[in-house]
C-alpha positions in Angstrom: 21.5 67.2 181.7 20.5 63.6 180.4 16.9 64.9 180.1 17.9 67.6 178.3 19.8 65.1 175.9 16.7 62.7 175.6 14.9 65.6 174.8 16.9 66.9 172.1 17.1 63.4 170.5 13.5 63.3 171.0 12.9 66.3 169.1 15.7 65.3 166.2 13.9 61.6 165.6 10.4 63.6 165.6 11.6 66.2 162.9 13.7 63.9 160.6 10.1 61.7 160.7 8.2 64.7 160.0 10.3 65.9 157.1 10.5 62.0 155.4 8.6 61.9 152.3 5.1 60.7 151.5 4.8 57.3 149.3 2.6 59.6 146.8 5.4 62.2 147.4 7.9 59.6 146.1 5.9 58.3 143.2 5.7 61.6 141.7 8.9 63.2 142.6 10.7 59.6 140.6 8.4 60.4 137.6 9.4 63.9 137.2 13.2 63.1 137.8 12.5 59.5 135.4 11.1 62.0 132.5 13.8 64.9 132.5 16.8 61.7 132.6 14.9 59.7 130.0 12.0 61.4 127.6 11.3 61.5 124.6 12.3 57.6 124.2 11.4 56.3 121.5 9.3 52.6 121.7 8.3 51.6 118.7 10.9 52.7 116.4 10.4 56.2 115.4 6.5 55.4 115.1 5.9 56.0 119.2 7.8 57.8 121.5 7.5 58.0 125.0 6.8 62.1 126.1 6.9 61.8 129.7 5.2 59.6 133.2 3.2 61.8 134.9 1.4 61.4 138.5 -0.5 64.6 140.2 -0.2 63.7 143.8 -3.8 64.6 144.0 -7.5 62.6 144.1 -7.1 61.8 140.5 -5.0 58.6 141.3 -3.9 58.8 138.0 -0.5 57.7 136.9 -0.1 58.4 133.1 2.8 57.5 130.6 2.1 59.9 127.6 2.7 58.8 124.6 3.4 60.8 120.8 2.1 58.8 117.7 4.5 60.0 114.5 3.6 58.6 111.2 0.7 59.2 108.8 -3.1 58.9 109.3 -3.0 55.3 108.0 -1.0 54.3 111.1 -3.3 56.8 113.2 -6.4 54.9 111.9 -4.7 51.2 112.1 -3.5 51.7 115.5 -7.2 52.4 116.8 -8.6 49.5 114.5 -6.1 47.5 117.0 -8.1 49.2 120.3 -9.4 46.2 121.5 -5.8 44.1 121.5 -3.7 46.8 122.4 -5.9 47.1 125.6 -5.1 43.4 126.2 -1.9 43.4 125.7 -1.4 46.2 128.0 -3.6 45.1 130.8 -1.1 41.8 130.8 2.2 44.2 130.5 0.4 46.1 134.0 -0.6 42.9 135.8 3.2 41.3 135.4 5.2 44.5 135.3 8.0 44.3 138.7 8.7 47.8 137.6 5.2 49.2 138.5 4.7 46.9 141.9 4.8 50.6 143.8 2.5 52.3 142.0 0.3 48.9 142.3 1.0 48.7 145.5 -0.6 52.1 146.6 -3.5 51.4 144.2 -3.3 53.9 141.5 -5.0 54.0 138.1 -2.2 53.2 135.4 -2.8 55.4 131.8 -1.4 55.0 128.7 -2.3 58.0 126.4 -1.3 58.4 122.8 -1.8 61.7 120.9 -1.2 62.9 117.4 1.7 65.4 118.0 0.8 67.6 115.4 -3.2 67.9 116.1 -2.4 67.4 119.7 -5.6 64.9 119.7 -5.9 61.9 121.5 -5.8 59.1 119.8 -6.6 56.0 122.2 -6.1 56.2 125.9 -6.3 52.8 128.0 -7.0 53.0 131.5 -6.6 50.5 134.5 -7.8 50.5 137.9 -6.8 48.5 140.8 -9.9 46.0 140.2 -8.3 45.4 136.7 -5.2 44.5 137.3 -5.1 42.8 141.0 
């Protein structure tokens, strides 16, 4: 009777381990659930607005915040005349940021992507790797 209980506890610790979700799992299942409670936010005014965090459990590695640019073509243009510091100034909002230590953590590349709503081009896109921000 004992070994049947061992067993059966046995068997309950090995399923509820089975059934725990992945770290990848996680990290996507929170960025679907932190879109639908949060997006569109807007983060610059009216000018940028956060659309939605995206990661694609898959080989891409890619973790993506997506980003609408509303305004005229002037702002468009200005914003990639700023490429070079906005991709700075990012990089240093990635490397101290406690609120992506996770996604750090399990070495994923961190996206920003802006687009022009209406054309539904990109407009910059700044990528970072674990080598750039470690």
């Amino acid at each position: 009777m004992n070994r049947i209980k061992l067993i059966a506890l046995l068997l309950t610790v090995l399923l509820i381990a089975a059934c725990q979700e992945s770290k990848r799992d996680r990290i996507e299942r929170e960025a679907r659930e932190w879109t639908e409670q949060n997006c569109p936010r807007a983060e610059f005014e009216d000018l940028i607005i956060l659309d939605s965090v995206v990661f694609h459990n898959d080989a891409s590695n890619n973790f993506t915040y997506y980003y609408s640019v509303h305004g005229d073509s002037a702002e468009m243009a200005e914003m990639v005349a700023q490429y070079e510091m906005l991709e700075s100034e990012l990089l240093k909002a990635v490397r101290n940021s406690v609120d992506l230590r996770h996604i750090k953590a399990e070495g994923l590349n961190i996206i920003y992507s802006y687009y022009n709503p209406e054309t539904k081009q990109e407009i910059a896109s700044f990528c970072y790797k674990p080598e750039d921000y470690n």
